[in-house]
C-alpha positions as CSV (number, residue, x, y, z in Angstrom):
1,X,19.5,-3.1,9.2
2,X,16.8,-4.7,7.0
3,X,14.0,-3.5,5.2
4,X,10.8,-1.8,6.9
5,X,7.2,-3.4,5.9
6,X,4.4,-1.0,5.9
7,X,0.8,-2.0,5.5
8,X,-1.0,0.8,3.4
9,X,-4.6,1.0,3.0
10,X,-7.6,0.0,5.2
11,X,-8.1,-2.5,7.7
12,X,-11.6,-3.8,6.0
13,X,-11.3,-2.8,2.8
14,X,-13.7,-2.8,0.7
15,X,-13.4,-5.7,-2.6
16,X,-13.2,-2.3,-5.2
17,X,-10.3,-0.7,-2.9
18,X,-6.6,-1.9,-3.5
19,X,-4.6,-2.2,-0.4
20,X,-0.8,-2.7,-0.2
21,X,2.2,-4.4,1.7
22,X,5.1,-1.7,0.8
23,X,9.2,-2.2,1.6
24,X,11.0,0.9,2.7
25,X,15.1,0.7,3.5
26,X,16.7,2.1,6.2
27,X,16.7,4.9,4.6
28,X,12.9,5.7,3.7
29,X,13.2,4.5,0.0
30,X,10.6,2.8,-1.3
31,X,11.8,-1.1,-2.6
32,X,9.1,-3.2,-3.0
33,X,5.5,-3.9,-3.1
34,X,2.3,-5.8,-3.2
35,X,-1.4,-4.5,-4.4
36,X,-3.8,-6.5,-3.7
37,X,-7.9,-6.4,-3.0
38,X,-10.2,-9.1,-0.8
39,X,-13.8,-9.9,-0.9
40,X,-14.0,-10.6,3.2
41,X,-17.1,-11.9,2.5
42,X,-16.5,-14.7,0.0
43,X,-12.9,-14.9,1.7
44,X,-11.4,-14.8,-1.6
45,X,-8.4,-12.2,-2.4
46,X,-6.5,-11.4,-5.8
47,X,-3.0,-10.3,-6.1
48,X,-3.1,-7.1,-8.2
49,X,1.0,-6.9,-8.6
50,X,4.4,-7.5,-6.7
51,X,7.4,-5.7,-7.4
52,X,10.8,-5.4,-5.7
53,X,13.3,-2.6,-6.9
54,X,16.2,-4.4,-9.1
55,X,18.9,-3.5,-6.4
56,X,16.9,-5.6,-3.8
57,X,16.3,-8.5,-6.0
58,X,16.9,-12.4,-5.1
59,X,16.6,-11.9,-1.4
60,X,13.4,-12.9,-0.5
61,X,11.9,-9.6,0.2
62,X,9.3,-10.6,-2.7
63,X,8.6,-13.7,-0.8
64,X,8.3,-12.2,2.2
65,X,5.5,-10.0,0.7
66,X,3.4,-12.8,-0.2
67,X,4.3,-14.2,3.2
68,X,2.9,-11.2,5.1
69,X,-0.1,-11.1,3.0
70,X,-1.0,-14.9,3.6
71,X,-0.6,-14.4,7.4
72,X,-3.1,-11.1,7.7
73,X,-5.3,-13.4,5.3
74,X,-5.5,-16.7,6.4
75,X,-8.1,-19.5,4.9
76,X,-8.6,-16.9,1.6
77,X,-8.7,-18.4,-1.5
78,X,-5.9,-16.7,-3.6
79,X,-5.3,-15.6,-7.6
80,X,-3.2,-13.3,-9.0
81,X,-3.4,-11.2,-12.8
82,X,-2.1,-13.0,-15.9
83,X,1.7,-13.2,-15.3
84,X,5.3,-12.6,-17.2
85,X,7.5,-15.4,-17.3
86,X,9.3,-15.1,-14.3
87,X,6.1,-14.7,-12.5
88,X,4.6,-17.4,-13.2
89,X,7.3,-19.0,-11.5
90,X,7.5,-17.1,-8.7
91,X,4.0,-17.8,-7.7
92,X,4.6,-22.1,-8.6
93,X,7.5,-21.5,-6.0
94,X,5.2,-19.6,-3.6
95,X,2.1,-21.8,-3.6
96,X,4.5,-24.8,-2.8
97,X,6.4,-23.1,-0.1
98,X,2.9,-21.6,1.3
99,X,0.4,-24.5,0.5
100,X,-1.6,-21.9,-1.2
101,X,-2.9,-22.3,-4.5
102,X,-2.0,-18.8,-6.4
103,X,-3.7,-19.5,-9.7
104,X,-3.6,-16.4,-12.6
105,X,-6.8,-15.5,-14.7
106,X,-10.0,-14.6,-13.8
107,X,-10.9,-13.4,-9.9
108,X,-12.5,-16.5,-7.9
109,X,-15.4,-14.2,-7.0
110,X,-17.6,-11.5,-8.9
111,X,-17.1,-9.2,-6.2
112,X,-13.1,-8.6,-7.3
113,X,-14.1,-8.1,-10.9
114,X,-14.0,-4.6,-12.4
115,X,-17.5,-3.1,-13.0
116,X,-17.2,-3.5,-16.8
117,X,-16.2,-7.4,-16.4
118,X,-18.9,-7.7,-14.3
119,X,-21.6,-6.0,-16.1
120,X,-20.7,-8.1,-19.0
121,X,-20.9,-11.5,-16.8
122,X,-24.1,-10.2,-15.9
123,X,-25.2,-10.0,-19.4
124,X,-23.6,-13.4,-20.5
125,X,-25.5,-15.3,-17.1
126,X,-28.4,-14.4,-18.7
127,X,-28.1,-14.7,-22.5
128,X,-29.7,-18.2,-23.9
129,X,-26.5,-20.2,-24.0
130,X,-27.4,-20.4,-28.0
131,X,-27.4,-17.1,-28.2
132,X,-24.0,-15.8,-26.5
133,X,-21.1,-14.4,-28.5
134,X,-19.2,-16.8,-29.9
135,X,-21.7,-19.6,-29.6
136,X,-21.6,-22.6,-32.5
């Protein structure tokens, strides 16, 4: 028997609340998961992090995460956190399997920044371009 996929967190969550896709075995053991958080109302979602217990590596369970995500979020507009190495290649292989872009870096809308980030966004819309930080 394969793995078990659980949906933890709220149907509407809010863009500050992290929801996850979890992977139990047969046994109840947690194997894998995937944190995310959504802005329904710019449609835009960021992928927070994915993991899969070493045991249950290289067989697909981690794709099957992002699959599951994509198909309780269709038409979003995707990013993930800065990724490691083998990330970064995970998520090239994902976005041309899924047709999704999955880019890393900043969230594609305000609402999925943290409230420091996005007091200091804020600040920086607002500052005379010649007078920001780091301004020539």
């Amino acid at each position: 028997m394969g793995p078990s996929v659980w949906w933890n967190g709220p149907v509407a969550p809010s863009a500050r609340t992290p929801t996850e896709i979890v992977l139990f075995d047969h046994d109840d053991h947690l194997i894998g998961r995937l944190r995310f958080r959504v802005c329904p109302t710019c449609r835009t979602g960021r992928i927070l992090e994915i993991w899969v217990y070493d045991a249950w590596q290289r067989q697909g369970l981690g794709r099957e995460l992002v699959h599951s995500l994509l198909a309780r979020r269709p038409g979003y507009r995707w990013s993930t956190t800065l990724q490691t190495r083998a990330g970064r290649v995970f998520f090239l292989a994902m976005a041309q399997e899924t047709t999704v872009a999955l880019p890393h870096g900043r969230p594609l809308c305000r609402h999925l920044m943290g409230s420091i980030r996005r007091t200091w966004r804020g600040l920086l819309d607002h500052w005379p371009p010649s007078r920001r930080p780091g301004a020539q």
